[in-house]
TINUNU-578996 format. One record per residue: residue number from 0; z, x, y of N, C-alpha, C, O in turn. Coordinates in Angstrom, 3 decimals. Atoms other than C-alpha are relative to their C-alpha. Layout:
REM residues N
[NUM, [Z, X, Y], [Z, X, Y], [Z, X, Y], [Z, X, Y]]
...
END
This chain:
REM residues 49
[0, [-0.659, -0.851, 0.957], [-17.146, -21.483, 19.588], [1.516, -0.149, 0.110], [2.175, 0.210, -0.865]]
[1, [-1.197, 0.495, -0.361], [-13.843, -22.582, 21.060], [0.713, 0.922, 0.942], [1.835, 0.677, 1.386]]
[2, [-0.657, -0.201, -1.331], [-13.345, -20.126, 23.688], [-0.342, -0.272, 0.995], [-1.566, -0.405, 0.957]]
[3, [0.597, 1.334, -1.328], [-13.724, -21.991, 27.399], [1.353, 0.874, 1.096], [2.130, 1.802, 0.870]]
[4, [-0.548, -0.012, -1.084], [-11.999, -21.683, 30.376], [1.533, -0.373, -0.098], [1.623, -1.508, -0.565]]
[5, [-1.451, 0.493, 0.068], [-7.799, -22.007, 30.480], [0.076, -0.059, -1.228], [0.811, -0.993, -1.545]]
[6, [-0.165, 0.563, 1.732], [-8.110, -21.884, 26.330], [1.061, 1.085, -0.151], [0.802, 2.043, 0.577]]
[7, [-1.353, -0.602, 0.642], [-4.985, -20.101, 25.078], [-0.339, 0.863, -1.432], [-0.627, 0.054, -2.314]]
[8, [0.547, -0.809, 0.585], [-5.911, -17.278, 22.663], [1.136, 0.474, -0.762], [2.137, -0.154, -0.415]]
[9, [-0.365, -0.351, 1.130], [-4.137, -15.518, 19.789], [-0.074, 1.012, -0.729], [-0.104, 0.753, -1.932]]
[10, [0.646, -0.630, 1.129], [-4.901, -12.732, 18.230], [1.094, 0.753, -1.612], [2.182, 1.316, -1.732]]
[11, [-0.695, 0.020, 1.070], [-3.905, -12.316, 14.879], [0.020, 1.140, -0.416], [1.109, 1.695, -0.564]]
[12, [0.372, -1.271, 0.662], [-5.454, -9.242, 13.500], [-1.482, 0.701, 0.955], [-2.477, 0.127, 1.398]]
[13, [1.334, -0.511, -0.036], [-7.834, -6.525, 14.537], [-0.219, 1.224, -0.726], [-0.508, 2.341, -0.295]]
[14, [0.669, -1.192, 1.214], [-8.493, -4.599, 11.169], [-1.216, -0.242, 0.371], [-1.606, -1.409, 0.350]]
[15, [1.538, 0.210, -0.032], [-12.041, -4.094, 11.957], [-0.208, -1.166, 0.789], [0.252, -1.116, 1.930]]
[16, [-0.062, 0.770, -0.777], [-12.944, -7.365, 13.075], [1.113, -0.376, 0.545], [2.159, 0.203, 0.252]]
[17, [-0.820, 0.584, -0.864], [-11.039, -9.338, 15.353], [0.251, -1.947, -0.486], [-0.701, -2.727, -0.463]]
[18, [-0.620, 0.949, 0.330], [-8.724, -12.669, 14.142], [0.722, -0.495, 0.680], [1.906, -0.217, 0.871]]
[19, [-0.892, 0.981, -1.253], [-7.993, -15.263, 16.703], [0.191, -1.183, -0.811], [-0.439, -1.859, -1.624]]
[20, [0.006, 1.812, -0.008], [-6.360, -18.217, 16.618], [-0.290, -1.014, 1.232], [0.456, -0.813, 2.190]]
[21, [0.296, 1.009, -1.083], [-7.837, -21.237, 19.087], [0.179, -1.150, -0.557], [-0.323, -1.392, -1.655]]
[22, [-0.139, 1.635, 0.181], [-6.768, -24.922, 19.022], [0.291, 0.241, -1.485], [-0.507, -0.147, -2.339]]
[23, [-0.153, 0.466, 1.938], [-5.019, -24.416, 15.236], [-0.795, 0.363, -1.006], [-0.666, 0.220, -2.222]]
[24, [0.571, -0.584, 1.193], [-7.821, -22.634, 14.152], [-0.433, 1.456, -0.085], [-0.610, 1.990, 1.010]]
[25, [0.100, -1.166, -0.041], [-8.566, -19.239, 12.997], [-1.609, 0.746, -0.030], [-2.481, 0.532, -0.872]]
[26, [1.870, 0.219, 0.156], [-12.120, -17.813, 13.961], [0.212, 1.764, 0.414], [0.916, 2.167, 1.339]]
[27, [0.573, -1.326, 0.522], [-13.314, -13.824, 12.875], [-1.328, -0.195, 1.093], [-2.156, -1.083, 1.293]]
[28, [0.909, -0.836, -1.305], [-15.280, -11.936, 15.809], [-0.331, 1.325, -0.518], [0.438, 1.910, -1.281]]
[29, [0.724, -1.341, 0.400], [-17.296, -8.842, 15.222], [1.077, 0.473, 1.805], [1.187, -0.234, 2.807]]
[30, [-0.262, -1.108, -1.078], [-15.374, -5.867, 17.845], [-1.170, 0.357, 1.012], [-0.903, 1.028, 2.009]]
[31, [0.956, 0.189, -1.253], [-18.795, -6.138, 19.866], [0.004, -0.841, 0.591], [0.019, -0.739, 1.817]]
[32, [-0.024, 1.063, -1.209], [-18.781, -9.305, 20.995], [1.128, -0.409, 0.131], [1.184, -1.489, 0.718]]
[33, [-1.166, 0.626, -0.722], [-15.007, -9.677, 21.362], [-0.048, 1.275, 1.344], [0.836, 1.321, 2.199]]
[34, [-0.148, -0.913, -1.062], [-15.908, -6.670, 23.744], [-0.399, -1.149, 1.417], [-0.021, -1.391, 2.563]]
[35, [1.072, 1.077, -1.339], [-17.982, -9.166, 25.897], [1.239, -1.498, 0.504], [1.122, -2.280, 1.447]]
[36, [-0.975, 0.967, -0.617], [-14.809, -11.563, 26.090], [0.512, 0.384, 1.086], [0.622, 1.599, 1.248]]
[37, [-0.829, -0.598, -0.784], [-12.966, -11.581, 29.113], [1.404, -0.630, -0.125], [1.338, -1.802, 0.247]]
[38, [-0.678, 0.826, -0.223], [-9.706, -12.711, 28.845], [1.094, 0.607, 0.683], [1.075, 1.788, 1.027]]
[39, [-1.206, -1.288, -0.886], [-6.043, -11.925, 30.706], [1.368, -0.405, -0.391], [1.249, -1.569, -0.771]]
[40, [-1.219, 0.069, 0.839], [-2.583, -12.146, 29.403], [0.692, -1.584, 1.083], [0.222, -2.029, 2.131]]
[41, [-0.448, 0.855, -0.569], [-0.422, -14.995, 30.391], [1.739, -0.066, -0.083], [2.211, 0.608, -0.999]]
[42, [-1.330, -0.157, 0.428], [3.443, -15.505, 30.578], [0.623, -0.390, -0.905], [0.407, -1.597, -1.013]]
[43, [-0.583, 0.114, 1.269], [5.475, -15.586, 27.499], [0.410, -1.414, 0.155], [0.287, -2.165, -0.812]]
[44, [-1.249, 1.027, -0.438], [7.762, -18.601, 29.572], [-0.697, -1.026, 0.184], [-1.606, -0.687, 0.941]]
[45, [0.477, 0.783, 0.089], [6.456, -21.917, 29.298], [0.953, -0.875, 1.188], [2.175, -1.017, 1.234]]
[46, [-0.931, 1.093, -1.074], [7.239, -24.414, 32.508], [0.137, -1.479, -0.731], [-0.670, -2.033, -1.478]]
[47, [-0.404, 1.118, 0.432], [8.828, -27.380, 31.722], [-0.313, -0.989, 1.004], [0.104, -0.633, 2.107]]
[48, [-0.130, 1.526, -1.463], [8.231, -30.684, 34.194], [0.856, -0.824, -0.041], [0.909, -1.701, 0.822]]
END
């Protein structure tokens, strides 16, 4: 479905459902099973190498 492990998340909207963006694309979740996601915030600051 395109969420995985280290995937970078989005959320766009949650009128009712829930509007992520993953990998460029935008994918609509029912508020039950984005309950069952786990995910955890990450830092705004991007490292450079």
């Amino acid at each position: 479905m395109g969420f995985c492990e280290q995937q970078t998340i989005k959320l766009i909207s949650r009128n009712g459902n829930l509007i992520c963006q993953v990998c460029n694309a935008r994918l609509g979740i029912s508020s039950q099973l984005a309950e069952s996601i786990m995910v955890e915030p990450v830092s705004s600051r991007l490292k450079v190498a």
